[in-house]
C-alpha positions in Angstrom: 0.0 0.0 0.0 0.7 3.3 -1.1 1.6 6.2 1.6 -0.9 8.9 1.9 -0.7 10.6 -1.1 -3.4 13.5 -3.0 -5.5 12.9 -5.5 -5.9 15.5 -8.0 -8.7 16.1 -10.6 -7.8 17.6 -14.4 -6.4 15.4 -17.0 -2.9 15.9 -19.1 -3.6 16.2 -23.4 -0.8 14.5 -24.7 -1.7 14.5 -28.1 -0.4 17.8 -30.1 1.6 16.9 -32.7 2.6 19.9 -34.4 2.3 18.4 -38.3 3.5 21.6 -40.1 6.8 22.1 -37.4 9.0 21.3 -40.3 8.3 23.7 -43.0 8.5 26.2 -40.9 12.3 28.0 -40.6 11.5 30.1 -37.0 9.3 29.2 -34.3 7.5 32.3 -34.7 5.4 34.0 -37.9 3.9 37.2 -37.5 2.7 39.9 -40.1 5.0 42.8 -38.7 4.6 43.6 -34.4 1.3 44.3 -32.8 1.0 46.2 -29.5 -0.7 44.3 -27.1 -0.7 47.1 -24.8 -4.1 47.4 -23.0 -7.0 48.6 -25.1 -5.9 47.7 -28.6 -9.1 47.5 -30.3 -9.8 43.9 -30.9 -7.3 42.0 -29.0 -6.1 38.8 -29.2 -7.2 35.3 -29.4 -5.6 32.2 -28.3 -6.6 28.7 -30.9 -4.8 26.3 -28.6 -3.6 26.0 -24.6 0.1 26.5 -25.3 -0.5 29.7 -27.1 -3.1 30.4 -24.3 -0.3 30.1 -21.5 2.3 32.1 -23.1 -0.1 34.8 -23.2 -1.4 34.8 -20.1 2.6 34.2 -18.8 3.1 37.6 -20.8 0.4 39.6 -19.0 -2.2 39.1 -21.9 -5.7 37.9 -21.0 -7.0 36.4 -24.4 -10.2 37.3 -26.0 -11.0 34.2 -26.3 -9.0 30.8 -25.8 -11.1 26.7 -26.6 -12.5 24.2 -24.1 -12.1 27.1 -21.4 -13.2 24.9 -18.6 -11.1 21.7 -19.1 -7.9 24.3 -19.1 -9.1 25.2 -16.0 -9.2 21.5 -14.7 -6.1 20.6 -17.1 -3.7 23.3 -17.6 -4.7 25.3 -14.2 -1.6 27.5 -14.8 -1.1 30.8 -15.9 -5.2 31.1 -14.7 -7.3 32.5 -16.7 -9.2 35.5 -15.9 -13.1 36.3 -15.8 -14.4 37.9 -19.3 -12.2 35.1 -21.2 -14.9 33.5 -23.8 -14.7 29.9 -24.9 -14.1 29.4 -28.5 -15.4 26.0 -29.2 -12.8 22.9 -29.8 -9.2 23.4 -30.1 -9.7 20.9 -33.4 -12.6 22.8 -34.2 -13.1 26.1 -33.6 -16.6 28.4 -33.8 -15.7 29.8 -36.3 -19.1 32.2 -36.8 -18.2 33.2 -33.1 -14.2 34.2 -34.5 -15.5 36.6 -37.1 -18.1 38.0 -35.0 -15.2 38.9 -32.2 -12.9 40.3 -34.6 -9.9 39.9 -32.8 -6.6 41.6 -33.3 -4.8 39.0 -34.2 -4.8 35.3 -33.6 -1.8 33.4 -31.9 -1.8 29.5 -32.7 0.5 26.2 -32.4 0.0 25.8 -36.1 -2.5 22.6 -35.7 -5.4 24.5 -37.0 -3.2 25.1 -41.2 -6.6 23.6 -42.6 -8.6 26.6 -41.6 -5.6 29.4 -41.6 -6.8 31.1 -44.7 -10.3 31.5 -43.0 -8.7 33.0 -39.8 -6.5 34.8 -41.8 -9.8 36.9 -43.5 -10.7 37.7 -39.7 -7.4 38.8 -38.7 -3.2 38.2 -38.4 -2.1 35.0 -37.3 1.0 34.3 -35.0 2.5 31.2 -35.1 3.8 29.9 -31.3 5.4 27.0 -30.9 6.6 26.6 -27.1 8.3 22.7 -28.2 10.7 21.7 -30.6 9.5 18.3 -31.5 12.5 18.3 -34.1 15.0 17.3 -31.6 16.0 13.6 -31.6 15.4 11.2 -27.8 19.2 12.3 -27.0 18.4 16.0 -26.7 18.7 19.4 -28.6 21.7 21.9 -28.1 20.7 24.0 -25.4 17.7 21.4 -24.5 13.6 22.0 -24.7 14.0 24.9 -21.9 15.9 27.1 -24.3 13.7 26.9 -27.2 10.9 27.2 -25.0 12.7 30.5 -23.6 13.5 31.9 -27.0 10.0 31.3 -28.2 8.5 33.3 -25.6 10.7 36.1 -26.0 9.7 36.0 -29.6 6.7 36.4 -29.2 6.6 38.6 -27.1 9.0 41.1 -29.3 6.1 40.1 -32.0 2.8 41.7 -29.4 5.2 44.5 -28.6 5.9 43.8 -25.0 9.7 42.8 -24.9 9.9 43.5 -21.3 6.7 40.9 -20.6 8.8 38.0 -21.6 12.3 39.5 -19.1 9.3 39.2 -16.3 8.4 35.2 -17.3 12.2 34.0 -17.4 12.5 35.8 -14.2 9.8 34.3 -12.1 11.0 30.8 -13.5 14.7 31.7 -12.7 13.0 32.6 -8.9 11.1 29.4 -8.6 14.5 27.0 -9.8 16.3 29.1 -7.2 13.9 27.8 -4.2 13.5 24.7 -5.9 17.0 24.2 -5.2 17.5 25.4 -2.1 14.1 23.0 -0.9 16.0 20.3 -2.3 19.4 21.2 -1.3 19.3 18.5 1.2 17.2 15.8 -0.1 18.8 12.4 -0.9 20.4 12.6 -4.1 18.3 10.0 -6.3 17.3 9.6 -10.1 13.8 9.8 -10.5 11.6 8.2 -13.0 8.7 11.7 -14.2 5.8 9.7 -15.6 1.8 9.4 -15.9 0.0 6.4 -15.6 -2.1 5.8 -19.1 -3.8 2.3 -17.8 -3.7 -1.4 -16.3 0.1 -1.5 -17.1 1.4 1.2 -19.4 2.6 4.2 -18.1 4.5 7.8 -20.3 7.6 7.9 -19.2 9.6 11.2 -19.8 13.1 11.4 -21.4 15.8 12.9 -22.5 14.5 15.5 -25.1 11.6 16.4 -22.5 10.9 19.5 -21.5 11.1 17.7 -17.8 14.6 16.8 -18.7 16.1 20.4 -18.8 14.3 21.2 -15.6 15.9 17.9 -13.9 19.2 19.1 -15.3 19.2 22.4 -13.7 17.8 21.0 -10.1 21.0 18.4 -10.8 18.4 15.3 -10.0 19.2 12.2 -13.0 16.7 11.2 -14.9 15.9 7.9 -14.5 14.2 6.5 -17.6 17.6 5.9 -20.4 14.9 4.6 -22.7 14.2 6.1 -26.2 11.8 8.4 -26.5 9.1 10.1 -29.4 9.0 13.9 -30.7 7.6 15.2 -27.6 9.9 13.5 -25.4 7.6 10.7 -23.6 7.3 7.2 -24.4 4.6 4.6 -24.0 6.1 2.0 -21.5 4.9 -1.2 -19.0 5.7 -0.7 -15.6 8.1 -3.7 -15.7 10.4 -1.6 -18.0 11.2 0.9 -14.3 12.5 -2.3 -12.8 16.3 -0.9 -14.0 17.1 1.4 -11.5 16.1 -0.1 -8.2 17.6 2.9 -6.1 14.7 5.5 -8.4 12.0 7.6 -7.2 8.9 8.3 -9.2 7.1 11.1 -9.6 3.8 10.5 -11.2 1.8 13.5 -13.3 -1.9 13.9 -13.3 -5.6 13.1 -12.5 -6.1 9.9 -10.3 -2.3 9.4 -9.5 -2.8 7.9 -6.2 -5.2 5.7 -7.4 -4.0 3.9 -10.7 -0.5 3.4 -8.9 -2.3 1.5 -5.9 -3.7 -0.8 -8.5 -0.4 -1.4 -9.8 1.2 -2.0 -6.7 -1.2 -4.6 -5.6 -0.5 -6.9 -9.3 2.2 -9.3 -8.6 3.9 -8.3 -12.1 4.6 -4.5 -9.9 4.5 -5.1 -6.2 8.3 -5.6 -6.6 9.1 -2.7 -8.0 11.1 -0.6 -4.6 9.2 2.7 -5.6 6.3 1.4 -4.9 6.9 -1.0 -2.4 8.8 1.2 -0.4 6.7 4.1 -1.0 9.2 6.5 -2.8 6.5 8.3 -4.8 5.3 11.5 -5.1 1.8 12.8 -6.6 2.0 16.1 -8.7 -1.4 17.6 -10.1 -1.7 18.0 -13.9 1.1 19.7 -15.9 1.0 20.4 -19.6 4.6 18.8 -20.4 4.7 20.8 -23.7 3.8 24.4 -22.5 7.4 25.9 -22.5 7.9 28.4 -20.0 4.5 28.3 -18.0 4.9 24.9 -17.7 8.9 24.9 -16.6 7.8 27.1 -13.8 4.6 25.0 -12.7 6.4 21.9 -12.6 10.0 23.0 -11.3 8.1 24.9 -7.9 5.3 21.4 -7.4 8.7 19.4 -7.7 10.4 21.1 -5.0 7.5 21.4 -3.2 6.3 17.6 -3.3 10.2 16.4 -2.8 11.1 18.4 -0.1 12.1 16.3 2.6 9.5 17.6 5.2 7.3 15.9 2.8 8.4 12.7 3.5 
């Protein structure tokens, strides 16, 4: 059995493969920079969460942003403000509802190319793209953090507000500081960063995660040496943790406490030492691809859920 651990509603979208990434030389398109200052006529829409965040992250409540209440119970972080409309599906937006809001401009992770000549006759549209999902399993120069840094500042040049972007890096900067410092005398140990998806298969993160960077800079090892897809996770059984003995796991998500007691309790599992010994911790949902926002989320729950008063 499990210690006592939280359970935390929301669910983590995995699924956002970016399909045009690759024709695309810079991580950011814009017609020419657009003030974002307060009360540009119009302002500015978000078509996806990422692009959503890295407003919000830059000071910028969106017009509009899609499936408003499950970023709530998903994404939680940067929150989102009262006044902020729902816009329909992020596969599908309403788009009757787009043109009658005649936003500024539009700001999108590029999954929406079959209707970009329709948003394009409402207004401009930004591409933001807060992952590099061109870098191989063993990492990009600089890793996902910088990209994810670069973007943001970016964009940010793009909306006109430079100086929003300086204020993100440095509240992430401030919350890997007393990250460290929480953890500055916890057991050194790799950990395994995962979610479980059912009976037996779990995403593990690796090397070119976002996750991986943060790890990096905290100096914890990841655990998982296993290869791993374009957004840095992989689809794995539990039996394939059984490598490092001496690992801790941290597990992302809805129902955490709940899916890993029904592992633990499968002969296959109960073996594992994480979870026989109880060296888990319980984070609530992050959106592993959201850049900046999501670097600071997960890098201040880390520290908080590993810190040795914790247990």
């Amino acid at each position: 059995m499990l210690p006592p651990m939280p359970g935390i509603d929301g669910a983590v979208d995995r699924r956002r493969f970016l399909r045009t990434a690759a024709m695309l030389p810079v991580c950011l398109m814009t017609g020419g920079a657009w003030s974002a200052e307060r009360g540009t006529a119009g302002g500015v829409c978000a078509l996806d969460w990422t692009s959503a965040q890295a407003l919000l992250s830059l000071g910028i409540a969106p017009r509009g942003l899609p499936e408003l209440d499950r970023y709530r119970r998903s994404v939680i972080e940067p929150a989102v403000p009262d006044g902020v409309l729902d816009i329909g599906a992020r596969a599908e937006p309403n788009l009757e509802l787009l043109d009658r809001l005649a936003p500024a401009r539009f700001v999108t992770d590029g999954m929406l190319s079959a209707v970009r000549g329709r948003l394009e006759r409402i207004a401009p549209v930004t591409l933001y793209q807060s992952f590099d999902t061109r870098s191989d399993e063993d990492g990009r120069p600089g890793g996902q953090l910088a990209f994810a840094v670069a973007s943001l500042r970016e964009l940010a040049a793009g909306l006109g507000v430079p100086e929003a972007a300086d204020r993100a890096v440095a509240r992430l900067d401030r919350a890997m500081e007393e990250a460290r410092a929480r953890l500055s005398i916890r057991e050194p140990r790799p950990l395994y960063v995962l979610s479980v998806l059912d009976g037996r298969r779990v995403l593990v993160h690796g090397r070119n995660s976002l996750y991986q960077d943060v790890l990096d800079r905290l100096g914890i090892e990841n655990a998982w040496t296993g290869p791993s897809g374009p957004y840095g996770h992989a689809t794995a059984t539990m039996d394939r943790l059984a490598g490092r003995p001496d690992a801790g796991l941290v597990h992302i998500g809805s129902e955490g406490r709940r899916a890993l007691e029904s592992l633990a309790v499968l002969p296959l599992f109960a073996g594992l030492p994480f979870l026989r010994e109880g060296r888990v911790t319980i984070l609530p949902p992050i959106l592993f691809y959201g850049g900046v926002p999501t670097a600071e989320r997960f890098v201040r729950l880390l520290g908080e859920g590993l810190a040795p008063h914790h247990g």
